[in-house]
KOLKE-296185 format. One record per residue (C-alpha): z, y, x. Coordinates in Angstrom, 2 decimals, decimal comma. Layout:
N
BABA         Z         Y         X
BABA         Z         Y         X
...
***
This chain:
405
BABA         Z         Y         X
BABA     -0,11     10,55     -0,31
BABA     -0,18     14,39      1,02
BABA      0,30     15,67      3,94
BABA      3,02     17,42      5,07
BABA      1,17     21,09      4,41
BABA      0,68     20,32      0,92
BABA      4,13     19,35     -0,31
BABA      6,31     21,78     -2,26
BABA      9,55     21,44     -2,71
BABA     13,13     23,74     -3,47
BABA     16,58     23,57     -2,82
BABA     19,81     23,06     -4,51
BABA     22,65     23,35     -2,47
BABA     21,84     20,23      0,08
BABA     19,71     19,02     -2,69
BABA     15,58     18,78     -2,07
BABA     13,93     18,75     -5,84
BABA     10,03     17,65     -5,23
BABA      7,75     19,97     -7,06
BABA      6,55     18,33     -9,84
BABA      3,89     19,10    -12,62
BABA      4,66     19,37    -16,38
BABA      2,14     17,05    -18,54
BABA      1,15     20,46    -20,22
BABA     -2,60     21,50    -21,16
BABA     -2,73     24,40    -18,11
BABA     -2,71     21,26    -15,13
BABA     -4,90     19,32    -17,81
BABA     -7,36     22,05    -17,28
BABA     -7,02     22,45    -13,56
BABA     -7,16     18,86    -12,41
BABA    -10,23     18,29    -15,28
BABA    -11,93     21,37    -13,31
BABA    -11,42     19,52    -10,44
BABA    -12,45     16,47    -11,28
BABA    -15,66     17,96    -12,47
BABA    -16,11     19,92     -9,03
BABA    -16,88     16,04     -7,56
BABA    -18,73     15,03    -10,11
BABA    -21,04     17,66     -9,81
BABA    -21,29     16,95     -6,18
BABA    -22,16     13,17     -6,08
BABA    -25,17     12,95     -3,85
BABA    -24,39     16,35     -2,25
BABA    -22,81     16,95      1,33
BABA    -18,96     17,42      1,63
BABA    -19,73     20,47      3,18
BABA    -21,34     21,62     -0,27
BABA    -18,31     19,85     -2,29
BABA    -15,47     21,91     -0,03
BABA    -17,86     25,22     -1,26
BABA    -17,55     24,59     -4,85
BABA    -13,80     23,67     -4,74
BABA    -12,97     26,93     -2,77
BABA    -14,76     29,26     -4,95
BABA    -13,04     26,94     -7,90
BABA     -9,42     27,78     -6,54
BABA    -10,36     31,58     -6,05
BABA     -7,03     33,49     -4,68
BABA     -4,93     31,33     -6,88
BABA     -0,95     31,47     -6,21
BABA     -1,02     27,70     -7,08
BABA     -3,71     27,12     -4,33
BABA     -1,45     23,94     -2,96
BABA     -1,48     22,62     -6,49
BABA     -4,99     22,67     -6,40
BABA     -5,83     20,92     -2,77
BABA     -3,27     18,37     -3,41
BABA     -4,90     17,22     -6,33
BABA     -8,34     17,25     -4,02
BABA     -6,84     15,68     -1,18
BABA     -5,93     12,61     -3,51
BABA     -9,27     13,04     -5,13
BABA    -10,63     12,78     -1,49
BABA     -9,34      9,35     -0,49
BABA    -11,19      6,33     -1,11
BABA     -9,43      5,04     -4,42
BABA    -11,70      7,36     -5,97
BABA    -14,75      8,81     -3,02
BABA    -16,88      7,07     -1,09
BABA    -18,34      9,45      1,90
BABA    -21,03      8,00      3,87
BABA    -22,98      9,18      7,20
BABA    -26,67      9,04      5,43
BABA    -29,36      8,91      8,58
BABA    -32,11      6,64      9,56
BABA    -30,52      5,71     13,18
BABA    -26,76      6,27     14,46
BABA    -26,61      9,88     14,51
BABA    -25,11      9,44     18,20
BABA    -28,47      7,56     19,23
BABA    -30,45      9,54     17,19
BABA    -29,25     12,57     19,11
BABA    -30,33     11,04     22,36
BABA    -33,87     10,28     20,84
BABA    -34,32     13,81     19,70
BABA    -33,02     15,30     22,54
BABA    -35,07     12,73     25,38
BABA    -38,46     13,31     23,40
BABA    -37,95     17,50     22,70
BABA    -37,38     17,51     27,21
BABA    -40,86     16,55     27,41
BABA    -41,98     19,55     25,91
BABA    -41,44     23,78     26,19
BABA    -39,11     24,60     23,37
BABA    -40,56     26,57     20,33
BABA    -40,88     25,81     16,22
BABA    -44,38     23,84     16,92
BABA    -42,96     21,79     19,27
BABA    -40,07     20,94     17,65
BABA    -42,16     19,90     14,61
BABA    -44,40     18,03     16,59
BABA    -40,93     16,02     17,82
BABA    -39,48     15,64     14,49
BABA    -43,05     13,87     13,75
BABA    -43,24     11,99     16,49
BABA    -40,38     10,35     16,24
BABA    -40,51      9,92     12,78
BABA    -43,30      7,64     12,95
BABA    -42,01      5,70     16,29
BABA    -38,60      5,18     14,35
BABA    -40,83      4,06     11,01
BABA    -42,34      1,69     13,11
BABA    -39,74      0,13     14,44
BABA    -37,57      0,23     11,36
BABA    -39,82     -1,46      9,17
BABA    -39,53      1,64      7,09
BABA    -40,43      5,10      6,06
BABA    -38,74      7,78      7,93
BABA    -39,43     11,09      7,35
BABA    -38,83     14,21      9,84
BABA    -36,39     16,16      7,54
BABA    -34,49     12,84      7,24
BABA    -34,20     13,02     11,22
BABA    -33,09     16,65     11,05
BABA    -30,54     15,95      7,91
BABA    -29,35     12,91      9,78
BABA    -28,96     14,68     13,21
BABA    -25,78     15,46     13,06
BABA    -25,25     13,70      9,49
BABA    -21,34     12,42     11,61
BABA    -19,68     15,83     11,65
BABA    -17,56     15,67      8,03
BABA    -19,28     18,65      6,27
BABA    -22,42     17,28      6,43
BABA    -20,99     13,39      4,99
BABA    -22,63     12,64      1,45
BABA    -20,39     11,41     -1,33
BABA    -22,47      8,35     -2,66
BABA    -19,90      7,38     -5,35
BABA    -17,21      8,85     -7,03
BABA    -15,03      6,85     -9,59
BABA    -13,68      9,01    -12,32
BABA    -10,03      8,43    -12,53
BABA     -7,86      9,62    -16,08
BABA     -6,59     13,12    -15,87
BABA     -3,30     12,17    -16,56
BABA     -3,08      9,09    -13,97
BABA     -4,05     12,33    -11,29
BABA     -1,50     14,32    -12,11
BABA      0,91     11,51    -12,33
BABA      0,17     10,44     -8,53
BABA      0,46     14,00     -7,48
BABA      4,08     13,85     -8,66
BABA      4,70     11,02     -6,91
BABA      3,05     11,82     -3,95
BABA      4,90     15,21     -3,65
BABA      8,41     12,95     -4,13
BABA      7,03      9,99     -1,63
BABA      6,66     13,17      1,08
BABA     10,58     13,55      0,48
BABA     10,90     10,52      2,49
BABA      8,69     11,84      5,94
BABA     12,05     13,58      6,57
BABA     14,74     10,81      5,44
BABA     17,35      9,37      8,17
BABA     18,51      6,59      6,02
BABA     17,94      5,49      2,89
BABA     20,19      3,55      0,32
BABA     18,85      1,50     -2,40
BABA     20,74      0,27     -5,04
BABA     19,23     -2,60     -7,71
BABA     21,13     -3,83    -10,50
BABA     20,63     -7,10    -12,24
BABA     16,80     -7,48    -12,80
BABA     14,47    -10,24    -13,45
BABA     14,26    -12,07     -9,60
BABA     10,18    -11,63     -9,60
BABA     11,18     -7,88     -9,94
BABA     13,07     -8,64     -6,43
BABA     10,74    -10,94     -4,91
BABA      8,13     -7,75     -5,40
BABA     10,49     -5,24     -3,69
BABA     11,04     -7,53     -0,83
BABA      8,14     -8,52      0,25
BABA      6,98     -4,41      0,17
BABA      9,70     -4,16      2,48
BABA      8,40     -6,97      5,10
BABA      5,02     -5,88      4,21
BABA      5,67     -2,43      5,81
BABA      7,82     -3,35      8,07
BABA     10,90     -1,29      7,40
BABA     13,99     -2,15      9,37
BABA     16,51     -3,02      6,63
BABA     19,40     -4,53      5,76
BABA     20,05     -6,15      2,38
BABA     23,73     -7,14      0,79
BABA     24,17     -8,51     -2,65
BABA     23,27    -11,04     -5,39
BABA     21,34    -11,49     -8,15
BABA     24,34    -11,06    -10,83
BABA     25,68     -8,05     -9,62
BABA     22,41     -6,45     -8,09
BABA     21,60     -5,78     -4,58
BABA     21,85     -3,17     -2,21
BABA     19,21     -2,20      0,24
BABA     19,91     -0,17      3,66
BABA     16,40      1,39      5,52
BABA     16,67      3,39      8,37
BABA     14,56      6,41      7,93
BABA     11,67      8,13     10,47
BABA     14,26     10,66     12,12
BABA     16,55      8,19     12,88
BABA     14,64      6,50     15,23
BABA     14,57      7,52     18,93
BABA     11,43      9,59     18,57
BABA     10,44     10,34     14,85
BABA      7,86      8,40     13,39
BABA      4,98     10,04     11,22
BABA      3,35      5,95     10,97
BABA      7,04      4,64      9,75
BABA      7,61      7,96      7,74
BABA      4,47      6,69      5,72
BABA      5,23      3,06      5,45
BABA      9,10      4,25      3,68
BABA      6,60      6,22      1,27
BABA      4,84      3,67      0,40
BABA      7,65      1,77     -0,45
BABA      8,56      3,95     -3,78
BABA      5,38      2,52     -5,83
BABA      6,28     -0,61     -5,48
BABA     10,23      0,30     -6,36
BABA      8,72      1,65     -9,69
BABA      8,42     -1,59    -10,43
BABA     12,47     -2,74    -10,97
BABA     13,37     -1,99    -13,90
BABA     17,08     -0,37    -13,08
BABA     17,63      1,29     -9,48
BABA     19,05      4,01     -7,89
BABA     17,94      5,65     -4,67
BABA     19,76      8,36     -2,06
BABA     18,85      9,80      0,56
BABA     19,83     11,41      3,96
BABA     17,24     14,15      5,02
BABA     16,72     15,55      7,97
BABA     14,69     18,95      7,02
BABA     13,58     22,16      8,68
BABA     14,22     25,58      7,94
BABA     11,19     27,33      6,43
BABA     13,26     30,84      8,16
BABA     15,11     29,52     11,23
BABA     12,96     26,59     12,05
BABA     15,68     24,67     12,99
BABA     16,97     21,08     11,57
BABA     19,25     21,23      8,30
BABA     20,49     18,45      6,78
BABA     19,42     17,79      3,07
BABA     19,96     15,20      0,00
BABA     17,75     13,15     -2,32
BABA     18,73     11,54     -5,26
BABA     16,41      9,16     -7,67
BABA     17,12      6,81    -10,47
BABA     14,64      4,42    -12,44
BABA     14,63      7,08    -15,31
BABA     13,10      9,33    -13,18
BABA      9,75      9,24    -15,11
BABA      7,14      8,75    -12,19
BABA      4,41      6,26    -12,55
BABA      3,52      4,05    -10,15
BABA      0,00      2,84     -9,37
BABA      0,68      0,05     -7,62
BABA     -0,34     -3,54     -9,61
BABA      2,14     -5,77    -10,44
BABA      3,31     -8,99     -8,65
BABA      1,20    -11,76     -8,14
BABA      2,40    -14,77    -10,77
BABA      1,72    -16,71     -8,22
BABA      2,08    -16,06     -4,24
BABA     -0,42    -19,04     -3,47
BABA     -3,08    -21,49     -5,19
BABA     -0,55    -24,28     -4,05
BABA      2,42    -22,77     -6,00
BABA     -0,37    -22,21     -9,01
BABA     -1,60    -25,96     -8,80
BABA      2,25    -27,18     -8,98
BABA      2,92    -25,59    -11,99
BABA     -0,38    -26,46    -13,83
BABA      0,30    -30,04    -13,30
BABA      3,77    -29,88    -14,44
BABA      2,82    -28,42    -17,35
BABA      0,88    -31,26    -17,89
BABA      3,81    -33,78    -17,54
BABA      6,16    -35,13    -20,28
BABA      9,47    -34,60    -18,55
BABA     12,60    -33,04    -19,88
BABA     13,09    -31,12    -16,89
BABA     12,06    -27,17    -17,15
BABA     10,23    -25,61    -14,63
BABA     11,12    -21,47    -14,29
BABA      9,55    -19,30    -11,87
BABA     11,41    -17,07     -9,46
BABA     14,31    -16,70    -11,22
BABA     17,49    -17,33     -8,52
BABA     18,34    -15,49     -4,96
BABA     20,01    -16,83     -2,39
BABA     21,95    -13,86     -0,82
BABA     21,80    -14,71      2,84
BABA     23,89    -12,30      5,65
BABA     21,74     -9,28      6,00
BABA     18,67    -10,08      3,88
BABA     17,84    -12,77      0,82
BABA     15,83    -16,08     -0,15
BABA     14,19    -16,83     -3,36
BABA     12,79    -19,91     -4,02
BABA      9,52    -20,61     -6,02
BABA     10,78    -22,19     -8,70
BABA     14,29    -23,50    -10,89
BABA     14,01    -26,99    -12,49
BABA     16,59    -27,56    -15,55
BABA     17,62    -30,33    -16,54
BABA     19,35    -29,93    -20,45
BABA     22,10    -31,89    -19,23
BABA     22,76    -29,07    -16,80
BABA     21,50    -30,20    -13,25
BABA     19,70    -27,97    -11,36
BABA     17,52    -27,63     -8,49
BABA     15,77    -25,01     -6,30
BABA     12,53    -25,16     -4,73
BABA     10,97    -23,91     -1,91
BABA      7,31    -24,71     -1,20
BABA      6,30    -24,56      2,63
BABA      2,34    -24,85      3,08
BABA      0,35    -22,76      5,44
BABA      2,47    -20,36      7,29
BABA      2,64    -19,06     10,88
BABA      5,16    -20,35     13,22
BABA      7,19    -16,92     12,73
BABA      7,56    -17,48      9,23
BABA      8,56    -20,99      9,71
BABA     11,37    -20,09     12,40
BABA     12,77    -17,41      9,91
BABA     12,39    -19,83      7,03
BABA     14,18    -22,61      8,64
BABA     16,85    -19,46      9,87
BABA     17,18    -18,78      6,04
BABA     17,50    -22,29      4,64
BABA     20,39    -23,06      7,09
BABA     22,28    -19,94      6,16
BABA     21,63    -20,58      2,85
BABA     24,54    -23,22      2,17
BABA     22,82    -24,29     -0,94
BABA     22,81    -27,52     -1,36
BABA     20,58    -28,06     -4,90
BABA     17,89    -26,70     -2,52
BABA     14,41    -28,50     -2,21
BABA     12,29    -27,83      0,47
BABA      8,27    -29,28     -0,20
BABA      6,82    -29,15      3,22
BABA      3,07    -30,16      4,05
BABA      2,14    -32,50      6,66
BABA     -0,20    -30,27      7,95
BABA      2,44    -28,09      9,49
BABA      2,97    -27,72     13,12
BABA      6,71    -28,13     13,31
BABA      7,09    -28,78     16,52
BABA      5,32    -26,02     17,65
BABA      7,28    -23,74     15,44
BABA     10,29    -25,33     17,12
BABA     12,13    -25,94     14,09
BABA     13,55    -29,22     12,61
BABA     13,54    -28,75      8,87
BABA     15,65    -32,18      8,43
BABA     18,74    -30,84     10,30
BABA     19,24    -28,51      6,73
BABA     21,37    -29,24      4,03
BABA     18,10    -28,87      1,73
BABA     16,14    -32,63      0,23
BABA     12,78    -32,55      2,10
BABA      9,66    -33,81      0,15
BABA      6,61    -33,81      2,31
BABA      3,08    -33,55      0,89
BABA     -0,73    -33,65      2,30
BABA     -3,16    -31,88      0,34
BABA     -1,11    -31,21     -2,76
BABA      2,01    -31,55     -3,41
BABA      2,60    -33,76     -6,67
BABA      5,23    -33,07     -9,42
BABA      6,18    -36,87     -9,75
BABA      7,52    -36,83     -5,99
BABA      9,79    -34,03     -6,93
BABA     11,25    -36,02     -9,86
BABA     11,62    -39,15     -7,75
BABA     13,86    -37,17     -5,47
BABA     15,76    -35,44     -8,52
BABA     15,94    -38,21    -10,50
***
């Protein structure tokens, strides 16, 4: 993402419009420059890297254009900087420093140090060391003077896609609440949205079903007590992963300041799933867990009429929403949910059994291992309207068919 220096952004009315770049062969060009700029400068210091990129953006009018696309070119999906010196430049410091006290200061005498030490440190590193790698690596800890070892050469066009998105995920540094609205998509799509939202902790509050879509409250950075930058980020982060759902909307309230008066105005944000960004975020897991994986291979491997489906019903719950691992069909109609409780923490367990009870569902099926520490967790899983199967090492398809069945 960018920081707040690089973003660029206009107004309509209350309305903030992200800048964005057209897929057009003049930001081709620039970000391809760019991109070049760091390859050149693989085994070179920053120092020598921020050089070359300066005199490449000249006294350009699109000079934020071009540092976003470095500061993303920066970060370590695509750099690797490394501190390159024989010792911990901090210790080596002290070495330097303790030998060259022994002696009047002047060019001979700092050579003879440099040599000195060179040949104490080879000693007891086992290893070569050369003077000019204990000058180089003197202060080899100040950023300038990092070397980029490795520098993975991302597609033009995925660049300029996460600089759009990163100048539209800055929208939300500023947001007081935002509303999500997701209509009627395939659960996994959900499940993926959800468990960004845990994942980043954002305080929400979810209403709706899985027929008629679901709607998704988050209170934003400024309208917290004292504004966040750490939660302003984690609501960022959360539009990648929204990408994902197939049909959404998404509003905003802003809180943003005057570029004149420097004082707070409020502002809107609108976004839809046609919006056209691109997320780089992967996809869902199929699976959340090798247990969930080792059910379904072995009920592949059965000769039952009953279907197993992944992820495909929620259970709307007051303020947030369960989905169980799997659907089993029967063709004359039954069927049942199930829920698959392995290794968790006793948090997870406490809001887990909190969710089951709320649930009401009573086709619910609840595969808990042995292994669990329920008491500790403080929870009582058979005081739930769910059937309990309980399992040791693996849990086994044809005790889930002796319950159903």
């Amino acid at each position: 993402m960018l920081p707040s220096e690089l973003l660029i952004h206009r107004y309509s009315g209350e309305s903030v419009i992200p800048k964005r770049l057209p897929l057009s062969d003049r930001y081709f060009s620039l970000t391809n420059d760019v991109i070049d700029c760091f390859q050149e400068s693989v085994g070179h210091s920053q120092g020598e890297l921020d050089r070359k990129l300066l005199d490449l953006e000249g006294d350009s009018p699109e000079y934020r254009i071009y540092r976003g696309i470095v500061h993303l070119l920066k970060g370590d999906a695509f750099s690797k900087f490394e501190v390159i010196s024989p010792l911990e430049p901090q210790k080596l410091r002290y070495r330097v420093y303790s030998l060259a006290a022994l002696s009047v200061p002047s060019p001979a005498s700092t050579e003879q140090t440099l040599a000195t030490l060179a040949r104490t440190l080879s000693e007891e590193l086992n290893t070569e060391v050369l003077p000019n790698q204990i000058s180089q690596g003197l202060y080899a800890d100040l950023p300038e003077n990092r070397i980029l070892t490795q520098f993975d050469t991302p597609d033009t066009l995925a660049i300029i896609h996460r600089y759009n998105l990163s100048q539209v995920q800055g929208i939300f540094y500023r947001a007081s609440e935002i509303t999500i609205n997701a209509h009627r998509n395939v659960p996994g799509q959900y499940k993926l949205l959800f468990r960004y939202l845990k994942l980043f902790g954002l305080m929400s509050y979810i209403e709706g079903d899985a027929d008629q879509g679901f709607t998704i409250k988050i209170d934003g950075p400024t309208s917290l007590f004292q504004t966040s930058t750490r939660y302003g980020l984690a609501i960022a982060k959360l539009l990648p992963a929204l990408l994902h759902v197939t049909k959404w909307s998404l509003s905003a309230t802003l809180q943003m300041r005057d570029f004149n008066s420097n004082q707070l105005k409020p502002g809107r944000f609108t976004l839809n799933s046609e919006c056209g960004l691109v997320t780089h975020y992967p996809p869902g897991k199929p699976y959340d867990s090798m247990l969930e994986a080792s059910f379904a291979s072995r009920w592949e491997a059965l000769k039952t009429e009953w279907e197993l489906e992944r992820e495909v019903d929620l259970i709307p719950i007051p303020g947030s929403v369960m989905i169980p691992d799997f659907r089993l069909v029967h063709p004359d109609g039954r069927t049942f949910l199930l829920e698959i409780i392995g290794y968790w923490r006793p948090e997870y367990l406490q809001k887990k059994f909190y969710q089951v009870q709320r649930s009401g569902c009573e086709n619910l099926i609840l595969a808990i291992s042995q292994r669990l520490n329920l008491d500790k967790a403080g929870v009582n899983f058979s005081e739930t309207p769910a059937r309990i199967v309980w399992f040791k090492d693996k849990l086994l398809p044809k005790d889930i068919l002796t319950l159903i069945s």
